[in-house]
C-alpha positions in Angstrom: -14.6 10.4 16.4 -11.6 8.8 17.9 -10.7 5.2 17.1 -10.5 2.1 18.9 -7.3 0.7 19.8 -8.2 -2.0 17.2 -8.4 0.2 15.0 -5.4 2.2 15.6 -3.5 -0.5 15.7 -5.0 -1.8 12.0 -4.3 1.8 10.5 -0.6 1.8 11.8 -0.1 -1.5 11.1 -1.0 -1.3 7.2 0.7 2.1 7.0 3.7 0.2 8.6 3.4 -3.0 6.0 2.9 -0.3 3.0 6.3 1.4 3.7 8.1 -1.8 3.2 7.0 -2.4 -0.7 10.0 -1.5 -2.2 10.0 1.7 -5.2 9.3 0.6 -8.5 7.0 -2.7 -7.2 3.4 -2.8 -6.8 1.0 -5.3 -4.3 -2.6 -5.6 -4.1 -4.8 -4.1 -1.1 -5.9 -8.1 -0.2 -1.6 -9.2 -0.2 -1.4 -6.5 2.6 -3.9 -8.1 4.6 -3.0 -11.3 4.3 0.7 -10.4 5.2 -1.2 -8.4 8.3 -2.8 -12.1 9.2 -6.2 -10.9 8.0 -6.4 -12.3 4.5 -10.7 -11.2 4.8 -10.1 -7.4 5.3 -8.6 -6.3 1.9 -11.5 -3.3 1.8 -10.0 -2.2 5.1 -6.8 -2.1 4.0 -8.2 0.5 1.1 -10.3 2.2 3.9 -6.6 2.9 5.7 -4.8 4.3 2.5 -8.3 6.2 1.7 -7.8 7.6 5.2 -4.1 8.4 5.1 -2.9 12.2 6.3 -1.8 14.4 4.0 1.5 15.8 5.1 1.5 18.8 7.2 4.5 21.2 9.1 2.8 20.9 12.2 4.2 16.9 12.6 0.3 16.0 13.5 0.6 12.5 12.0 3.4 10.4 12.2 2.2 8.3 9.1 1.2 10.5 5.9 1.2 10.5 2.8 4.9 11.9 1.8 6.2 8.9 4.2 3.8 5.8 3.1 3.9 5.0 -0.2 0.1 4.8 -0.9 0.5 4.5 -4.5 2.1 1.2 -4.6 -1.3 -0.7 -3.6 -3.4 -1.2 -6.1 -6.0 -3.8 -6.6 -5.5 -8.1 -7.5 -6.0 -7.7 -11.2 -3.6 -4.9 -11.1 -6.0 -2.3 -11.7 -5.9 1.0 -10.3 -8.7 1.5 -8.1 -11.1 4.5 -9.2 -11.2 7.5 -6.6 -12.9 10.9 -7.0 -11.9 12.6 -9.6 -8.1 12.5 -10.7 -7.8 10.2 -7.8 -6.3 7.4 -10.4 -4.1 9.5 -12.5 -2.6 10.8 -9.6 -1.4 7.7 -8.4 -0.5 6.6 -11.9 1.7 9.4 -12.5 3.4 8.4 -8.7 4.0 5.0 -9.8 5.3 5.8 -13.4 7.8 8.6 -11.5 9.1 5.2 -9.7 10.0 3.7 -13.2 6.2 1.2 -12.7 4.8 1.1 -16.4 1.4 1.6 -16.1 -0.7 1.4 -19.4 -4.5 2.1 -20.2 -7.1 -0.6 -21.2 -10.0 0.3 -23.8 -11.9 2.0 -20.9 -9.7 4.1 -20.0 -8.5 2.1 -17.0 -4.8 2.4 -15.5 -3.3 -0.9 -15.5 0.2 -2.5 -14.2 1.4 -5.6 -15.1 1.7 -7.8 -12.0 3.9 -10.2 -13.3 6.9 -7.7 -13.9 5.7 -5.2 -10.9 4.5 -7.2 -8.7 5.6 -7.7 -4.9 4.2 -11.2 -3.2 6.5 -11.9 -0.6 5.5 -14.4 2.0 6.4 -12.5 5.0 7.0 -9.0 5.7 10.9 -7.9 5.0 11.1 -6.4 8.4 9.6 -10.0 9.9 12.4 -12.2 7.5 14.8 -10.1 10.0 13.2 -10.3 13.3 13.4 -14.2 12.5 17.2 -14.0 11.3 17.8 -11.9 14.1 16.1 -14.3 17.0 17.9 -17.2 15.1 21.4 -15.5 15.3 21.2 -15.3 19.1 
C-alpha cells in the first residue's frame, strides 16, 4: 500500500532528523519528534526506523539503512528497544563500533548512559543554519 503524502513526508522527515545525530551520540525516539514539532508521536518515530530500507544496488530508496544512522535512537531511559531476535545486539554492536559504551543491566538489557551519550539539542543543526543563514542576509 502506498503512503499518504503525510506520511511520506513523516518517514522522510525523521530519516532526515536521524542523519543529523552526530557518531558516537545517542537520542531518544520521543527527542526526534519533538524536534519534528510533534512531541506526541515518539512510537511513530520507531514505526519509521522499524520501516527503514535496507540498502540495495538498485538505488530503490533514497533513505536506507547504510545512509541513516538508525542505531543512534534508542529509547528516554536509554534503553535499547527489544526487536526480533538479535534485533538489540545488532544495534548495540553499531553503536559500540562508534566508540557509544553500551553496558548490560541484570536482565540482560543494553543500556547507554544518556548523560555522557546523549544528544538533546533544541533545534535541529541543519535549522541553527537556515536561521544563521536568513540572519546573515
Amino acid at each position: 500500500m502506498a503512503r499518504s503524502d503525510e506520511a511520506q513526508w513523516w518517514f522522510h522527515a525523521v530519516y532526515e532528523a536521524v542523519q543529523e545525530i552526530p557518531p558516537g551520540s545517542v537520542t531518544s525516539y520521543g527527542h526526534i519528534a519533538r524536534l519534528l514539532g510533534r512531541p506526541e508521536c515518539p512510537r511513530q518515530v520507531g514505526v519509521c526506523l522499524k520501516h527503514l530500507p535496507a540498502f540495495s544496488d538498485d538505488g530503490d530508496h533514497f533513505f536506507h539503512d547504510q545512509n541513516v544512522p538508525w542505531q543512534r535512537v534508542i529509547n528516554a531511559k536509554g534503553m535499547i528497544s527489544p526487536r526480533g531476535p538479535g534485533g538489540a545486539a545488532r544495534q548495540a554492536a553499531a553503536l559500540r563500533q562508534e566508540g557509544v559504551t553500551v553496558g548490560t543491566t541484570a536482565l540482560g538489557e543494553f543500556i547507554v548512559d544518556l548523560s555522557i551519550f546523549g544528544w538533546f539539542p533544541t533545534r535541529l543543526p541543519s535549522e541553527e543554519d537556515a536561521t544563521t543563514g536568513a540572519d546573515e542576509e
